[in-house]
C-alpha positions as CSV (number, residue, x, y, z in Angstrom):
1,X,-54.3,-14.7,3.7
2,X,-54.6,-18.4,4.9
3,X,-52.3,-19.7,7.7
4,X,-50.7,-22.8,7.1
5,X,-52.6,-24.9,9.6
6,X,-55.6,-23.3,8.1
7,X,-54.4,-24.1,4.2
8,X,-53.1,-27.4,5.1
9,X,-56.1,-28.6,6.6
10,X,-58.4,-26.9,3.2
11,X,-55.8,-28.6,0.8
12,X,-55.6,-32.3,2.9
13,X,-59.9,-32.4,3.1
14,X,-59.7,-33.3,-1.1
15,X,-57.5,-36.0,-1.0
16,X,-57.6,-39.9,0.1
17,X,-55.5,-43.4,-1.1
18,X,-55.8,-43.9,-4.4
19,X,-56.7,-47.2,-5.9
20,X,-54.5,-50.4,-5.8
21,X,-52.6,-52.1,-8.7
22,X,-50.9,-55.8,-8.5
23,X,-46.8,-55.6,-8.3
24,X,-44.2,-58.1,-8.1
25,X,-42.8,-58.6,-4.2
26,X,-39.1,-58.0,-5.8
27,X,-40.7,-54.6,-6.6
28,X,-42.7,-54.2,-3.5
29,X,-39.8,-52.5,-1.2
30,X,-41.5,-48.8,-0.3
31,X,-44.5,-49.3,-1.5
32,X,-47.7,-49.1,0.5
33,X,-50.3,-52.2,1.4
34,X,-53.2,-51.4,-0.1
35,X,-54.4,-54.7,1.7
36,X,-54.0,-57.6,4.3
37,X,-51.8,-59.9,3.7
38,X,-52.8,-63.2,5.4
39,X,-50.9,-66.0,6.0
40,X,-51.2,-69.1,3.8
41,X,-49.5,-71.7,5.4
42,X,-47.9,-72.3,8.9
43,X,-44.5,-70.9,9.8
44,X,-43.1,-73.4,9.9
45,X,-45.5,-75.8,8.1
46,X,-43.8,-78.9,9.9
47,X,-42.0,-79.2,13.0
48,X,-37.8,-79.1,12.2
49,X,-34.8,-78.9,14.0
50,X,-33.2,-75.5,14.8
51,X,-29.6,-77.5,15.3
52,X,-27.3,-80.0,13.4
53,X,-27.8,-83.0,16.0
54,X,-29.5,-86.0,17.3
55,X,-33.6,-85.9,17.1
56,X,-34.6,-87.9,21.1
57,X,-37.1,-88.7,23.4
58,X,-36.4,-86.2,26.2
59,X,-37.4,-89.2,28.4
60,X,-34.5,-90.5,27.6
61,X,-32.5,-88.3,28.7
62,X,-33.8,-87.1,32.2
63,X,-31.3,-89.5,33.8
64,X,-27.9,-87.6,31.6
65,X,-25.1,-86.3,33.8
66,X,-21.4,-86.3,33.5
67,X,-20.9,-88.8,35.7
68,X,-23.6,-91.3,34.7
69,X,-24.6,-90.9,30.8
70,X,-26.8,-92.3,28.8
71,X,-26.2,-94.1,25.4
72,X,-28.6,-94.2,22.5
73,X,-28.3,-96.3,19.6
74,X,-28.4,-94.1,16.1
75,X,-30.8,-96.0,13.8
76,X,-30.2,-93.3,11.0
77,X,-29.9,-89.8,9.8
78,X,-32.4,-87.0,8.2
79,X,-31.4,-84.6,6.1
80,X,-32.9,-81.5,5.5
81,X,-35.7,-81.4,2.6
82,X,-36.6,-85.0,3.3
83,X,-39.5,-86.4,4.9
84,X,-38.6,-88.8,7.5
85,X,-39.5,-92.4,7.3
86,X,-37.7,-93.4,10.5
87,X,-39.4,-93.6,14.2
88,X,-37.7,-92.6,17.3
89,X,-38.6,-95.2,20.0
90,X,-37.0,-95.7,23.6
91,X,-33.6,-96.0,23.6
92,X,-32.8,-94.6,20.0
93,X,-32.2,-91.3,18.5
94,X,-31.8,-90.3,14.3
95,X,-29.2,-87.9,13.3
96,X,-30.8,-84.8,11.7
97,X,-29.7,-81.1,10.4
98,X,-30.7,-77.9,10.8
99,X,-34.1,-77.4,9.2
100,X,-35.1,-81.2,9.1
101,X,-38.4,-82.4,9.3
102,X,-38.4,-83.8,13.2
103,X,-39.0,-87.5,12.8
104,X,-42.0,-89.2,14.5
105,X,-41.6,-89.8,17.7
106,X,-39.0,-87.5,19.0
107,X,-39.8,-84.5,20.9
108,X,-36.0,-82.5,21.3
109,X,-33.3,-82.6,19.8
110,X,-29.4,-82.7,21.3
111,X,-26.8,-80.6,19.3
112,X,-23.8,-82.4,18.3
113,X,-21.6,-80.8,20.2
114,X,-23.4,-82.3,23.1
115,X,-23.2,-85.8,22.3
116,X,-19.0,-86.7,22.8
117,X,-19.3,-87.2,19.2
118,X,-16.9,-85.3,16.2
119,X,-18.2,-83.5,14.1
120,X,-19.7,-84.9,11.1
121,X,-18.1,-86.2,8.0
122,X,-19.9,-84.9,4.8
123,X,-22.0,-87.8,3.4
124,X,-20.4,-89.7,6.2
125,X,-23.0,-91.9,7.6
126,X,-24.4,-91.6,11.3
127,X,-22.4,-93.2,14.6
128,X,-23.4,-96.2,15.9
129,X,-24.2,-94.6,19.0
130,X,-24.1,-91.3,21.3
131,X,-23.4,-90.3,24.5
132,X,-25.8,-87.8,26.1
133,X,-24.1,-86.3,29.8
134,X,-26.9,-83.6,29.9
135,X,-30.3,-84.2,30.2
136,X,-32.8,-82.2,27.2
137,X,-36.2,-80.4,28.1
138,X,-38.8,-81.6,25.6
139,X,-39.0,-78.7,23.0
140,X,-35.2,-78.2,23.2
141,X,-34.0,-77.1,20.2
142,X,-36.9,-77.9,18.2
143,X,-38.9,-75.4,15.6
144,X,-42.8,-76.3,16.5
145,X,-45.4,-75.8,13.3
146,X,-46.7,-72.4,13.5
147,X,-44.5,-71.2,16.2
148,X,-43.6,-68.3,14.1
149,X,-47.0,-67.4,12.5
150,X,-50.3,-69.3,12.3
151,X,-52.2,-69.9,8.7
152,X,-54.7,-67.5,8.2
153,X,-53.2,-64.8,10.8
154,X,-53.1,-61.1,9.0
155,X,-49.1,-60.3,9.3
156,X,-49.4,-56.8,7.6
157,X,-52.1,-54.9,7.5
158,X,-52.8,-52.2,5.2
159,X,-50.8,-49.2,5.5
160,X,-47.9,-50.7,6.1
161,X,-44.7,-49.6,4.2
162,X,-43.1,-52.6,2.6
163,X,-39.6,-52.9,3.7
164,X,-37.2,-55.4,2.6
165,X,-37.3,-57.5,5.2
166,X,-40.9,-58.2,4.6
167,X,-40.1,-59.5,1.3
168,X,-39.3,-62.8,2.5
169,X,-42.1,-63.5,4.6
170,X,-44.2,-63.2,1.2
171,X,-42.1,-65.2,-0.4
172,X,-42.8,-67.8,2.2
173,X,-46.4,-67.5,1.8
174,X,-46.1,-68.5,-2.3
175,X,-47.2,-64.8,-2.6
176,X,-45.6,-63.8,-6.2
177,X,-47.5,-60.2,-6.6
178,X,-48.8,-57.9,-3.9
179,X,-51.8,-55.3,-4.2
180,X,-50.4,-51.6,-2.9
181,X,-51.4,-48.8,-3.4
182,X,-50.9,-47.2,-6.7
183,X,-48.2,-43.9,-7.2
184,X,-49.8,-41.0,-7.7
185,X,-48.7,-40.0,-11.2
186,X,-47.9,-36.0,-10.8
187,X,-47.3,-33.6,-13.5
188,X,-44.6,-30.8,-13.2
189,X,-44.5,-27.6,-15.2
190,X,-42.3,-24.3,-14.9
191,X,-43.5,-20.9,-16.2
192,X,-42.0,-18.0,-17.4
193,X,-40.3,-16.5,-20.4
194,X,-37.3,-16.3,-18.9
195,X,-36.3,-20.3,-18.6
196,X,-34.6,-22.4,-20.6
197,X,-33.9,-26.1,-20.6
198,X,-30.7,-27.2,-18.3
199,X,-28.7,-28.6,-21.2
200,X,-28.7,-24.9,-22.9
201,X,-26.5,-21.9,-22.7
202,X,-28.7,-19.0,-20.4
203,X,-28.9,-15.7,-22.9
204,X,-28.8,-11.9,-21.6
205,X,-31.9,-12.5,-18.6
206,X,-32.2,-15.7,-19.1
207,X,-32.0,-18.9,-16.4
208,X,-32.0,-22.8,-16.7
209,X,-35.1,-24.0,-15.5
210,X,-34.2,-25.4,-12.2
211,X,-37.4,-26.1,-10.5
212,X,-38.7,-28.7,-12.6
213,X,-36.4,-30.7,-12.1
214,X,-36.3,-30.3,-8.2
215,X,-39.7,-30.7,-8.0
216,X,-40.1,-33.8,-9.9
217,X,-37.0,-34.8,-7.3
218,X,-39.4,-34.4,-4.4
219,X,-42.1,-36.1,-6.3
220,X,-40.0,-39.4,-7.0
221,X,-38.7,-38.9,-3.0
222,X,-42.3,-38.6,-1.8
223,X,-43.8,-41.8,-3.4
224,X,-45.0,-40.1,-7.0
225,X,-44.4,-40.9,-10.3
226,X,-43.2,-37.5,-12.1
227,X,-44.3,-36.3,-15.6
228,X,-42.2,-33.1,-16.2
229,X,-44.2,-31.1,-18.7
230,X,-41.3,-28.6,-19.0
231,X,-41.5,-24.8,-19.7
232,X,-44.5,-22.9,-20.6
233,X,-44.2,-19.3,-22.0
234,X,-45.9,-16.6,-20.0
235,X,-49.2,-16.7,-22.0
236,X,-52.7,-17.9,-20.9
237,X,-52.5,-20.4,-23.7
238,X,-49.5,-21.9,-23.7
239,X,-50.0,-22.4,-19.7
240,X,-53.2,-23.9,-20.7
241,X,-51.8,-26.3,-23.6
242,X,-49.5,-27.8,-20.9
243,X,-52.0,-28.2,-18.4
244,X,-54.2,-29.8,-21.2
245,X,-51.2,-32.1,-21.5
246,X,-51.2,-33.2,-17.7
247,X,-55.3,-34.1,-17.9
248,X,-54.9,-36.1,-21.2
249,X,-51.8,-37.9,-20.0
250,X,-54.4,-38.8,-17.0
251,X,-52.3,-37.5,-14.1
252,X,-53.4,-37.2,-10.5
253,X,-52.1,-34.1,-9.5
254,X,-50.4,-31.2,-10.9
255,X,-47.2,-29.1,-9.9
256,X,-46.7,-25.8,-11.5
257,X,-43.6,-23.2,-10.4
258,X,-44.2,-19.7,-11.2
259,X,-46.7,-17.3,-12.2
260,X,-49.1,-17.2,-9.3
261,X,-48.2,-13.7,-7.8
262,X,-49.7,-10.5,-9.1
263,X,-47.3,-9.4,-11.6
264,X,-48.2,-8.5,-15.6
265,X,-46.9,-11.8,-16.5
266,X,-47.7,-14.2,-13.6
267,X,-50.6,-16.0,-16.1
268,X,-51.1,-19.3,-14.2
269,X,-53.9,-18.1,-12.3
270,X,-55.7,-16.9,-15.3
271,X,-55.5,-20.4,-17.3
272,X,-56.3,-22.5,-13.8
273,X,-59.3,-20.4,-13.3
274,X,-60.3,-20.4,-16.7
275,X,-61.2,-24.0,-16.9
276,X,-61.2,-24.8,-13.1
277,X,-60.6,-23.0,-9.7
278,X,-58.8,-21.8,-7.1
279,X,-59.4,-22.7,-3.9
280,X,-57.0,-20.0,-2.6
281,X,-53.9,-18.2,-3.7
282,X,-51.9,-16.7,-1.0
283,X,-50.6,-18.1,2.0
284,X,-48.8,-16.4,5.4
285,X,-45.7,-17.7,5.4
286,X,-42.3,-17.2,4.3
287,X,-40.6,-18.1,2.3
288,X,-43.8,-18.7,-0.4
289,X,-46.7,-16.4,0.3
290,X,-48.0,-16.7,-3.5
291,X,-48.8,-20.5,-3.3
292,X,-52.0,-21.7,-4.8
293,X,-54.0,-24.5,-4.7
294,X,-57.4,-25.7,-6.5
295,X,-58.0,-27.8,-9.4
296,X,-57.7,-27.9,-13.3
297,X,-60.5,-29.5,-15.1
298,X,-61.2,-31.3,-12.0
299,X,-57.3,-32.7,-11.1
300,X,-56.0,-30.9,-8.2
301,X,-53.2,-28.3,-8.9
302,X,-50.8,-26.8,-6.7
303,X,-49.0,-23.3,-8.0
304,X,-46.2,-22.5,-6.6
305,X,-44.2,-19.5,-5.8
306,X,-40.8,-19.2,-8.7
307,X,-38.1,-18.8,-6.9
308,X,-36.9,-21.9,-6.2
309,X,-36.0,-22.4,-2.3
310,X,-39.8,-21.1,-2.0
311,X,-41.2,-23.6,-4.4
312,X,-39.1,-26.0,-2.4
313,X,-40.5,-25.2,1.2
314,X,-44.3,-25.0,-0.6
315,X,-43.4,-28.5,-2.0
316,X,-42.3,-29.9,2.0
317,X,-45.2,-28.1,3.6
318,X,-48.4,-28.7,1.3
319,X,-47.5,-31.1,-1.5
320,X,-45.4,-34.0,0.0
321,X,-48.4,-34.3,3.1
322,X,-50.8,-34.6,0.1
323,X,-48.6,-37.5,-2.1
324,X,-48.4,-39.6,1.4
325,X,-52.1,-39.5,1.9
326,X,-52.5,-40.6,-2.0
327,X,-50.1,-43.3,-1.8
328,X,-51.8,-45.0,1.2
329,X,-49.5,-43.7,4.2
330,X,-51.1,-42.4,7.2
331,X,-48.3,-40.0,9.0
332,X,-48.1,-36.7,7.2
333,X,-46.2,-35.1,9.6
334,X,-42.3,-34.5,9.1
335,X,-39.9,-35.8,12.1
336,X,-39.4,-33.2,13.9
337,X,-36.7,-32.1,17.2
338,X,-36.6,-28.9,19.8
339,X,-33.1,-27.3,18.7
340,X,-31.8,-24.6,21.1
341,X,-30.7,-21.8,18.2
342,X,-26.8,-20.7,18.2
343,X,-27.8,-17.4,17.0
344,X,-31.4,-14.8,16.5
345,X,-33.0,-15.2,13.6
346,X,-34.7,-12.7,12.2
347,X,-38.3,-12.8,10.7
348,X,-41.1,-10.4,8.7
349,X,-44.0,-11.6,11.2
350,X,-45.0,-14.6,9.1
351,X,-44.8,-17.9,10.0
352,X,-41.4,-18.6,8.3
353,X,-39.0,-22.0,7.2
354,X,-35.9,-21.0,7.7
355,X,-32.9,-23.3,6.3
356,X,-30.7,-24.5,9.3
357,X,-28.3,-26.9,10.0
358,X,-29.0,-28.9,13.1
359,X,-26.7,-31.1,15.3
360,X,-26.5,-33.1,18.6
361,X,-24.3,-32.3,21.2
362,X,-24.9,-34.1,24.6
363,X,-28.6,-34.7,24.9
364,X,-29.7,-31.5,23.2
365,X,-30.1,-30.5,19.7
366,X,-29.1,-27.4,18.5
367,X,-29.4,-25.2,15.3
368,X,-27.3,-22.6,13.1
369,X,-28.6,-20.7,10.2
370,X,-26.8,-22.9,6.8
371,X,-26.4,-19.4,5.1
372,X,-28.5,-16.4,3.4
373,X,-32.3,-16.7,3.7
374,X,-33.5,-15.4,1.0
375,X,-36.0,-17.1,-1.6
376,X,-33.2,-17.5,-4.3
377,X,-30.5,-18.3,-2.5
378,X,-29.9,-22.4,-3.3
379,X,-26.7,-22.8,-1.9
380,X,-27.9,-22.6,2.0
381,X,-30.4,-25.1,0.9
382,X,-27.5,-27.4,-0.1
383,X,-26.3,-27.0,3.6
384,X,-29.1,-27.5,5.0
385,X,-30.7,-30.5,6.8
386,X,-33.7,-29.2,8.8
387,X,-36.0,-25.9,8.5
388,X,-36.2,-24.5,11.2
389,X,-39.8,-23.0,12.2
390,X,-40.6,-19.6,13.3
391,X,-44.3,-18.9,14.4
392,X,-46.5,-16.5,12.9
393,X,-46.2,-12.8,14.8
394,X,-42.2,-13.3,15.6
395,X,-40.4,-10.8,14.0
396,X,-37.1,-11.9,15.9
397,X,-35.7,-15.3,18.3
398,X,-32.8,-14.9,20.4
399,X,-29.7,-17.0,20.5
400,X,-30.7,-19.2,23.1
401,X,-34.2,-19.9,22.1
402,X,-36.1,-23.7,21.5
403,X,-37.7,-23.1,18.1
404,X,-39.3,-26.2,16.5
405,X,-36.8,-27.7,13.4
406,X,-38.5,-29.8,10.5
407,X,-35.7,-32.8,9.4
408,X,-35.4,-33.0,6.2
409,X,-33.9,-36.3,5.1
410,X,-34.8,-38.2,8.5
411,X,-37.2,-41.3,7.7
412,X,-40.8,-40.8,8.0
413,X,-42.2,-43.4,8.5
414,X,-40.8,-43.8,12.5
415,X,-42.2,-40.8,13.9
């Protein structure tokens, strides 16, 4: 058997970004820069005033105190989303709001509160004059073209994660679409006669198939776009008529659940390998030893163990590295924290994921078992929020012990 490192590394080897596809910025928010976006204009493409106030000559001004202050003559006012016609000479200063172009000739601006003058009256025109009693450094107050970012400077580069506070900055640009990388579409499958459909009544040894549905969860969570193929019957061809499906509805990748161990009726091996391969079957881990991984017809396809908390954990560990590296993201690695345990865990000698619940207290982390560790048991899964990791050749970690704890819902993208 493979160790995980040593799978990981085999299974990450066949996979890079895919292509890119044009979307609309609205719909850009988590998705992936598949280029550079350059900037096509100056922020801000003309200098403007970062205050309601009085565009000035900061010459005229130098002399300003309370005891001795200067008087300007207003010769006018500029609105915002107006070009100025107006020219501030010695001696004179134009009223102008927040965001106005900065007429000609002035070089700061004085906020109105700093001119012994009330506050404006709506459409009310400008004073005759102001008072300044504090002198103004050129620049004061004033938003300079391109202080914020030059035209032609890359802002994002590819990579990046669009966020929504990126959004804006496009829209600045006149950028109406945006090239990111495209979501890999992956399609989900369950074996096994047993299953049937979540909106149906389970018969004597029967169970609703749960793991397609949790699986195409993690696809959606992970970047993906999931095609859930449903339930195929434990016979070579009816495996292979749904696995026909996923390479005719021109998928990227598939996900099966089920049928990879060594049992009478574990068939997915069979119909992989009889029209593709396996690169290997059996991992040492726990929970999840039967996972599989090779290709259909040449798209890759991952098998994974049945039971569902072990299709889960094969999901986290060898699937979700694999849909970040197709959808453009460069950190594959899962936040993770030192957690001092509360109590031994046990383990078979494999490198095992056990479900934990992990919490602060003071400057440490620390980590409790969320319930029953066995493959089946979904309800510990539920509680949990981190797996915690025990290495390969540990059969038991004392209360006490740091042990290494995978987050499960913690952003990515950070660490």
């Amino acid at each position: 058997m493979l160790s995980v490192s040593e799978a990981l590394t085999r299974v990450l080897s066949n996979f890079q970004p895919l292509d890119s596809e044009p979307i609309p910025i609205h719909s850009a928010v988590g998705r992936v820069l598949a280029r550079p976006v350059r900037a096509t204009l100056n922020l801000p493409p003309f200098p403007n005033s970062s205050m309601d106030g009085y565009a000035v000559r900061a010459d005229d001004t130098r002399l300003a105190s309370e005891r001795v202050p200067t008087a300007l003559t207003v010769v006018g006012d500029v609105p915002a989303g107006v070009k100025p016609t107006l020219h501030v000479r010695p001696g004179v200063a134009v009223r102008v709001m927040t965001g106005a172009h900065l007429p000609d000739g002035a070089d700061a601006v004085v906020p109105i509160e700093a001119t012994g003058v009330a506050r404006s009256v709506v459409n009310g025109p400008p004073p005759a004059q102001i008072v300044i009693r504090r002198s103004v450094d050129r620049g004061a107050y004033v938003r300079f073209v391109g202080e914020d970012v030059q035209a032609g400077e890359v802002v994002m580069e590819p990579g990046k994660e669009v966020r929504a506070y990126d959004v804006g900055v496009l829209a600045a640009f006149g950028l109406t679409e945006v090239q990111v990388v495209r979501r890999p579409r992956v399609a989900v499958l369950s074996t096994g006669d047993e299953l049937v459909e979540v909106d149906q009544a389970p018969g004597l040894g029967q169970i609703r198939d749960s793991n397609s549905h949790s699986l195409a969860a993690l696809v959606n969570k992970y970047g993906g776009e999931p095609i859930v193929l449903g339930v195929a019957r434990d016979r070579v061809e009816a495996v292979s008529e749904k696995l026909r499906a996923a390479v005719d509805g021109k998928t990227d990748l598939i996900v099966s659940s089920a049928g990879v161990s060594v049992g009478a009726y574990d068939v997915v091996k069979a119909a992989v390998e009889a029209e593709g391969a396996l690169d290997f079957w059996k991992v040492s881990m726990r929970p999840g030893k039967p996972v599989a991984f090779g290709n259909f017809r040449g798209i890759p396809f991952f098998g994974l163990p049945g039971n569902p908390v072990s299709a889960i954990v094969c999901f986290e560990l060898f699937v979700r590295p694999v849909l970040r590296v197709m959808g453009g993201r460069q950190n594959v690695s899962k936040p993770t924290v030192d957690a001092a345990l509360t109590e031994s865990l046990q383990s078979d000698g494999r490198e095992s994921y056990l479900r934990a619940v992990v919490t602060k207290e003071g400057d440490r982390y620390i980590a409790r078992s969320a319930g029953g560790q066995g493959s089946n048991i979904l309800s510990a899964l539920v509680n949990a929020n981190a797996l915690v990791i025990i290495p390969e050749g540990m059969t038991e970690v004392p209360a006490g012990s740091m042990v290494k704890a995978w987050m499960l819902d913690w952003p990515e993208e950070v660490f």
